[in-house]
N, C-alpha and C positions, 0 to 999 in steps of 0.2 A: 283383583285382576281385571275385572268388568271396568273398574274406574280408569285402568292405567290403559286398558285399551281405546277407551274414548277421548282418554288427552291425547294421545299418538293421531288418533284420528282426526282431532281438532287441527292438529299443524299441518297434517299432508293437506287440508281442505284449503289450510292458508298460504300454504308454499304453492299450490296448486296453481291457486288462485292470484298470485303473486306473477307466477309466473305467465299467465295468461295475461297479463296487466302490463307484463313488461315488454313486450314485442320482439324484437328477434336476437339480442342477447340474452341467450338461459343463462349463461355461465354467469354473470354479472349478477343475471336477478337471486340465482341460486345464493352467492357469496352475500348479497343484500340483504334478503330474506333472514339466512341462517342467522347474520349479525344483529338481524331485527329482534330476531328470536331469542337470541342465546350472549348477545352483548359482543361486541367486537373483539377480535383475537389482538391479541398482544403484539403492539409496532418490535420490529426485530431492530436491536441495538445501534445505535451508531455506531463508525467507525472512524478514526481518523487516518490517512492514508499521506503520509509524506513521499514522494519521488526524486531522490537525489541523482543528480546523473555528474559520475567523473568525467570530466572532458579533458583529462591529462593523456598524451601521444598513445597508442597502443589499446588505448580503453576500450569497451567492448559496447561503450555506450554511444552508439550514431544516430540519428533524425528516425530512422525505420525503429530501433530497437524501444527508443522512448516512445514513440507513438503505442507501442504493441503495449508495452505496462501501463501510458495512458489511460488507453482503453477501455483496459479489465478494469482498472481504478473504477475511473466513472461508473462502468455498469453494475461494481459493487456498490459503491455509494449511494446510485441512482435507485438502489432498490431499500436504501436502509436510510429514511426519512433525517435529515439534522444532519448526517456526514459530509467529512469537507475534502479532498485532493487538493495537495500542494506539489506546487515542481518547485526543487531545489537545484542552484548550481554551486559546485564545492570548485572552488577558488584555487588559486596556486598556492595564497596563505590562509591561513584560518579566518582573516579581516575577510577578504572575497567571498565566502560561502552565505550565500543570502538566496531568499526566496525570493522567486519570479513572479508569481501566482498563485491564488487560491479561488477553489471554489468551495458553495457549499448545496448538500443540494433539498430539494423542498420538499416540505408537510405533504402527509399524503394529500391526497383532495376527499372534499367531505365529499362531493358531487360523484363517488361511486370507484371504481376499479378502472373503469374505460377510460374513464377522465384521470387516473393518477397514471395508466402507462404512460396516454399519451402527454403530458406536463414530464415524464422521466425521459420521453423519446427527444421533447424539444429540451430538455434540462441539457443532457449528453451532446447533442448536436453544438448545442451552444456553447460548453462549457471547454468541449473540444477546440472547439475554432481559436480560445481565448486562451487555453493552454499552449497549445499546441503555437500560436503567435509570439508570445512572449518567449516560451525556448527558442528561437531562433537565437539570441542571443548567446546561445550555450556553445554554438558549434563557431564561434568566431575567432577562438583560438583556443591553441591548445597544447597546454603548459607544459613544460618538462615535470612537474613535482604532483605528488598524489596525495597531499594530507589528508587519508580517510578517516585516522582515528580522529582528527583534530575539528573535521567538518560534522561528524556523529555527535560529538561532544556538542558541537555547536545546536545540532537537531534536537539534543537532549533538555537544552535550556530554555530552547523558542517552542518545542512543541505544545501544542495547545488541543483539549477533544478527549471525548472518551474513545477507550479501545485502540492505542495509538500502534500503527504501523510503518516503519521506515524500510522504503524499497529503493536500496542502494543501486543502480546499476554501474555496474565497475568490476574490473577481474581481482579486487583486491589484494593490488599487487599496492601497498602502501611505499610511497616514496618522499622522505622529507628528512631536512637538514636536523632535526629535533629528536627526531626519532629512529625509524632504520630502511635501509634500503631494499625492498623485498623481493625486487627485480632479480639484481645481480649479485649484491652481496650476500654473505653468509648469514642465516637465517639465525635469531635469537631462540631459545628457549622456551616455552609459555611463558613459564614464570617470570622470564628477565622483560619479558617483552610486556608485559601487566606492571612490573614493576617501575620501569620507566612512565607507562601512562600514569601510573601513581605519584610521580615522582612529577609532569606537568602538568598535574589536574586536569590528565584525560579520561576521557570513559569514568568514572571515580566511581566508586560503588554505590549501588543506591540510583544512578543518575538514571539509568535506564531500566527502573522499576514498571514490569507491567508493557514494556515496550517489545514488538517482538522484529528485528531486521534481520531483512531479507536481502542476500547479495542475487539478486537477479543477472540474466546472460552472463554469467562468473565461467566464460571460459578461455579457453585456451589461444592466447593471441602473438603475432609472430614480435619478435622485438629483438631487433637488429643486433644488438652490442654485445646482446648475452642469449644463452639458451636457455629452453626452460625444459623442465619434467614435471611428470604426473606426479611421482613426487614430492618433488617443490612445491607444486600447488595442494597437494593435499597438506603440506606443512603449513604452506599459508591460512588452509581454513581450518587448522586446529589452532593458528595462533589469536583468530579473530571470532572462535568459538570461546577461543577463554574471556577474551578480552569482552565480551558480552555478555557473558555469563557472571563472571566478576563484579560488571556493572550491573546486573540486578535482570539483563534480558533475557531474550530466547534468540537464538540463530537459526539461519537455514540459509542452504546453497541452491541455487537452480542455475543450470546455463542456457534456460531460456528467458522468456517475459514469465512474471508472473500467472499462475492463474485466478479466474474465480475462485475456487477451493481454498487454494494459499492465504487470499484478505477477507477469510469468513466466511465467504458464500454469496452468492444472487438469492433475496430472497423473491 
């Protein structure tokens, strides 16, 4: 007992000491010290964070709405050292759906805790500027047709990173010549509606293993030609629940911007 309380004693003398040495950041010296002592805590995982934004008529996706998933992107990334944000735009055809940008973002700093916020605070600022430039492009027009399953699929084959997350924003109202119309027309089935992506090597099983998408701001938008219901739409997100599921992912709805919480966390 005599022995275990002298080694106790030995670190307070040192962390004491440590911190008298460091001058007006304790907190910094504290996190230093400990690591000095006890070996660095474990870096928290990458992530990869894909942002598809539908720019088909009616879509829920506008210049405010992308900025706000932006955002949270970056400042999950910015806290999980090696993670990358990509903005995607999903095309009228499956050819169009191509990425605009990516970032990736940096090594903590050996130089301390002070020094890695501040490298995440100029990472975010920057990285923003250079996303956020390149979507403009996005909002340039805006297509009568929704190929969602068709541009997921496409996300499916380019995505690249561990931990991979695709953040749809779009009401999921799928609209294409190949597949079905989910606006106005009569709503398929689960089954028939999986059956078909089977049938164009959409979604295919397997393709979206380990991937988890998320229909971000998935709400309710006016669209002139036809009406819609809560109904309708909650049919829609059972059909694009299977259809992810089938392919090997996880789903989830929000009709807002994502949050922190949603892509892992701020570490």
């Amino acid at each position: 007992m005599q022995r275990l309380i002298s080694v106790f004693a030995f670190f307070s003398v040192l962390l004491g000491a440590s911190l008298l040495l460091s001058g007006c950041d304790s907190h910094s010296a504290v996190g230093s010290s400990l690591r000095t002592l006890f070996g660095d805590a474990p870096s928290p995982s990458a992530v990869t964070i894909t942002l598809l934004c539908d720019p088909s008529a009616g879509s829920p996706c506008e210049p405010a709405e992308l900025t706000a998933n932006i955002d949270v992107a970056l400042a999950v990334a910015a806290s999980r050292p090696g993670s990358s944000v990509a903005v995607w735009v999903m095309g009228a055809t499956l050819a169009g759906t191509r990425e605009l940008g990516r970032v990736t973002s940096p090594e903590a700093s050996p130089r301390g805790d002070r020094a890695w916020r501040a490298s995440q605070r100029a990472w975010i600022v920057t990285s923003r500027t250079s996303l956020l430039h390149v979507s403009g492009a996005i909002f340039a027009d805006r297509p009568r047709s929704s190929p969602i399953a068709e541009a997921v699929s496409v996300l499916s084959f380019a995505r690249r990173g561990p931990n991979p997350t695709i953040v749809l924003v779009s009401d999921g109202l799928q609209v294409s010549a190949e597949t079905f119309d989910f606006e106005c027309r009569r709503l398929p089935e689960p089954a028939r509606f999986v059956s078909r992506l089977r049938q164009l090597s959409l979604l295919v099983p397997g393709s979206l293993s380990g991937t988890r998408v998320i229909f971000a701001n998935d709400r309710v938008t006016a669209i002139d030609r036809c009406p819609l219901t809560m109904s309708r739409l909650r049919a829609v997100r059972d059909l694009w629940s299977a259809a992810v599921q089938q392919a090997g992912g996880r789903v989830m709805f929000s009709t807002d911007a994502v949050t922190t919480e949603d892509l892992g966390g701020a570490q």
